[in-house]
N, C-alpha and C positions, 0 to 999 in steps of 0.2 A: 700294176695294182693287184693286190691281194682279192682274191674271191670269195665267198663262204654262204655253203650251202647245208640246213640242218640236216640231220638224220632223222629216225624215228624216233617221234614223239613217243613212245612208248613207254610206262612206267614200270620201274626196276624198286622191286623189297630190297631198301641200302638203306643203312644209316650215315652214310656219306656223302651227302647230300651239298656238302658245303665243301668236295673237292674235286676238283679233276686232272683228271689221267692227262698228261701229254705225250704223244706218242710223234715222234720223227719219223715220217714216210715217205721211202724213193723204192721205186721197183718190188715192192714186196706182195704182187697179188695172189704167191704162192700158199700162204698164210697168216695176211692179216687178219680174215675173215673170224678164222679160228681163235687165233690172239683176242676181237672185241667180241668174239660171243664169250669166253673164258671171265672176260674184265667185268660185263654189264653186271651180273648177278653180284659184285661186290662192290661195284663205284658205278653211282648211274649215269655220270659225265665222262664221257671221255670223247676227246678231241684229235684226229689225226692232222698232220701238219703234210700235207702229201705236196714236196718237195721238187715238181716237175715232173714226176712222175709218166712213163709212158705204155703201163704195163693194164690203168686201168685201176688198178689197187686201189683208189681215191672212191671208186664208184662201191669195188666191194665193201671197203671199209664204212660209207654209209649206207649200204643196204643190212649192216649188221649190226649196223645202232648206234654207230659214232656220227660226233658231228665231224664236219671239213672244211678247215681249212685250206686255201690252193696255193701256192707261191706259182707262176704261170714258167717260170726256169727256175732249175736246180741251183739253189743257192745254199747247199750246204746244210750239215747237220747242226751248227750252231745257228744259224739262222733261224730252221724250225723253229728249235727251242723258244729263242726267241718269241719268235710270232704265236708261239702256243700259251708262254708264259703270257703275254700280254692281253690275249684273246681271255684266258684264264681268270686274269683280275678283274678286268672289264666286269667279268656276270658274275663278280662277288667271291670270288674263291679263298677260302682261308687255307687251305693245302693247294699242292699240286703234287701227283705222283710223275716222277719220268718215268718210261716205260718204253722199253725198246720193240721193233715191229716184227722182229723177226722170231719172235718165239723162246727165247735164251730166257727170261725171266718170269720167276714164278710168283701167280697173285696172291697168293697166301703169304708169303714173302712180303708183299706190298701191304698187304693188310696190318702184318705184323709190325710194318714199321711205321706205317700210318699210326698204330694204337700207342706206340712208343713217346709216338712224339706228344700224343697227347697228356696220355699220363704223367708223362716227366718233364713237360711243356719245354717242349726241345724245338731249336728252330729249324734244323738241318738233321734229318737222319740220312747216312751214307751207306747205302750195301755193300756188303764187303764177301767175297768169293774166299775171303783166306783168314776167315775168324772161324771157319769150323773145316771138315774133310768131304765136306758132300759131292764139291766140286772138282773137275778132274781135269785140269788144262793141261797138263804135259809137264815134261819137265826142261824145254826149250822155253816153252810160251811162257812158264811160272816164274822163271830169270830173267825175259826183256817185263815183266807187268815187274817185277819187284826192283827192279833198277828206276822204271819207270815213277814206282811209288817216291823210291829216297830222292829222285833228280826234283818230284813234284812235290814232298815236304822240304826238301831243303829250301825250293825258289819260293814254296807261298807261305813258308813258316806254321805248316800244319803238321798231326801227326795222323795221317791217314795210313791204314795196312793195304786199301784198293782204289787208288783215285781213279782211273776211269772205269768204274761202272755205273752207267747208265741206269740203275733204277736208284730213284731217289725222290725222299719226301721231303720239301721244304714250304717251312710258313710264309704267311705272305708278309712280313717283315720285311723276314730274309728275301724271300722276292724281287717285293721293290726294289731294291741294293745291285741287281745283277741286270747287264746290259749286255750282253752275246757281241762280240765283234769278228769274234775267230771264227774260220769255214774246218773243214776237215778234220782231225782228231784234236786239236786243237784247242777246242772249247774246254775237250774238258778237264782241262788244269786253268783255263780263263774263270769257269767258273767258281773250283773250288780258291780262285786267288780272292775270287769279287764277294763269295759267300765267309770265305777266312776275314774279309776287312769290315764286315755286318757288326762283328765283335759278338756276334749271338751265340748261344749254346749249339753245340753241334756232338754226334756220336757217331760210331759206327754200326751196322748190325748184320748178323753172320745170314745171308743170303746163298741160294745156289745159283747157278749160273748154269743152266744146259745146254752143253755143248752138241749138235748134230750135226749133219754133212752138209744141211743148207745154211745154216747160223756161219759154217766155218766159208763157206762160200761166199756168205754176204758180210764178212767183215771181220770174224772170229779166227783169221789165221794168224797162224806166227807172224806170216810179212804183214798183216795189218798193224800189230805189235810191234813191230819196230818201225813203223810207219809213225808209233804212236811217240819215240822215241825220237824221231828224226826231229820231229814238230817241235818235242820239247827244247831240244837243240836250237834249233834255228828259229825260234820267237822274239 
């Protein structure tokens, strides 16, 4: 059985009031802390999904103003999703941000694409690391992520430039539509197959992606990237 414990009731100046952040958490008590004091001042929801987690991170993460979700074993980072999105609707949510916990993703970025969708009533905004030069993966890592892209518009008949990153704005349309079944990298080409079949408006928009020595440690490496590769293969 799932668990959930609030965080601080404390009120945040947002006009965001009708969205929240989902954030997938395992291991990360190096820095979530820092990631939900960054988020509160711009979305006053946000939600960690703390994934089995044995480091503790679950406690930080509500002592910084997030609520928590528990999964009591690691069931994966489409799993979260899942349970974040659903948790999500429940208290009414017309957005959800994804939001990764390791610090690689910028809120102003999130803000940017949250206003997108509003204004041009878009159901799906997608961050994309390779719509402008901010971002600096390599030139290993930038060959399995772009192989990765054509293997994942060819299978789900979309035309994305960065299918798997992680931050992302969708409506609750589009929401409802999506049912998580994939564990491990996995999800997310599940996702953008489940949010491709919505038939809803969907965009890109040119996000950074900061790369550091712990982001690349918890999952930003090349062999995570062709990890993300193998998946698609063998689905």
């Amino acid at each position: 059985m799932v668990g959930m414990t609030s965080g601080d009731s404390r009120a945040h100046a947002t006009a965001e009031a009708d969205t929240w952040v989902v954030i997938p958490l395992y291991n990360e008590a190096q820095v979530i802390g820092d990631v939900i004091r960054e988020l509160l001042p711009a979305f006053s929801n946000v939600v960690c999904i703390d994934d089995g987690s044995r480091d503790g991170c679950g406690e930080i993460a509500r002592e910084a103003g997030a609520r928590i979700v528990r999964h009591p074993i690691n069931l994966g980072q489409g799993a979260a999703l899942q349970t974040g999105f659903e948790y999500a609707l429940e208290r009414g949510a017309e957005y959800v941000v994804t939001f990764d916990a390791d610090g690689q993703h910028r809120v102003i970025d999130a803000q940017a694409m949250l206003q997108r969708a509003r204004d041009e009533n878009i159901a799906i905004v997608f961050g994309s690391r390779f719509l402008d030069d901010r971002t600096k993966p390599g030139f290993l890592k930038k060959v399995v992520l772009k192989t990765a892209v054509t293997v994942t518009n060819w299978s789900t008949r979309t035309r994305l430039t960065d299918a798997h990153n992680g931050l992302r704005v969708i409506r609750a349309d589009a929401l409802r539509k999506v049912k998580l079944r994939q564990d491990r990298m996995a999800h997310g080409t599940e996702i953008v197959v489940q949010l491709g079949k919505a038939g809803l408006p969907y965009v890109e928009h040119p996000v950074e992606v900061i790369y550091t020595d712990y982001s690349r440690a918890k999952g930003q490496s090349l062999l995570n990237s062709v990890n993300i590769l193998i998946d698609l293969f063998i689905r």
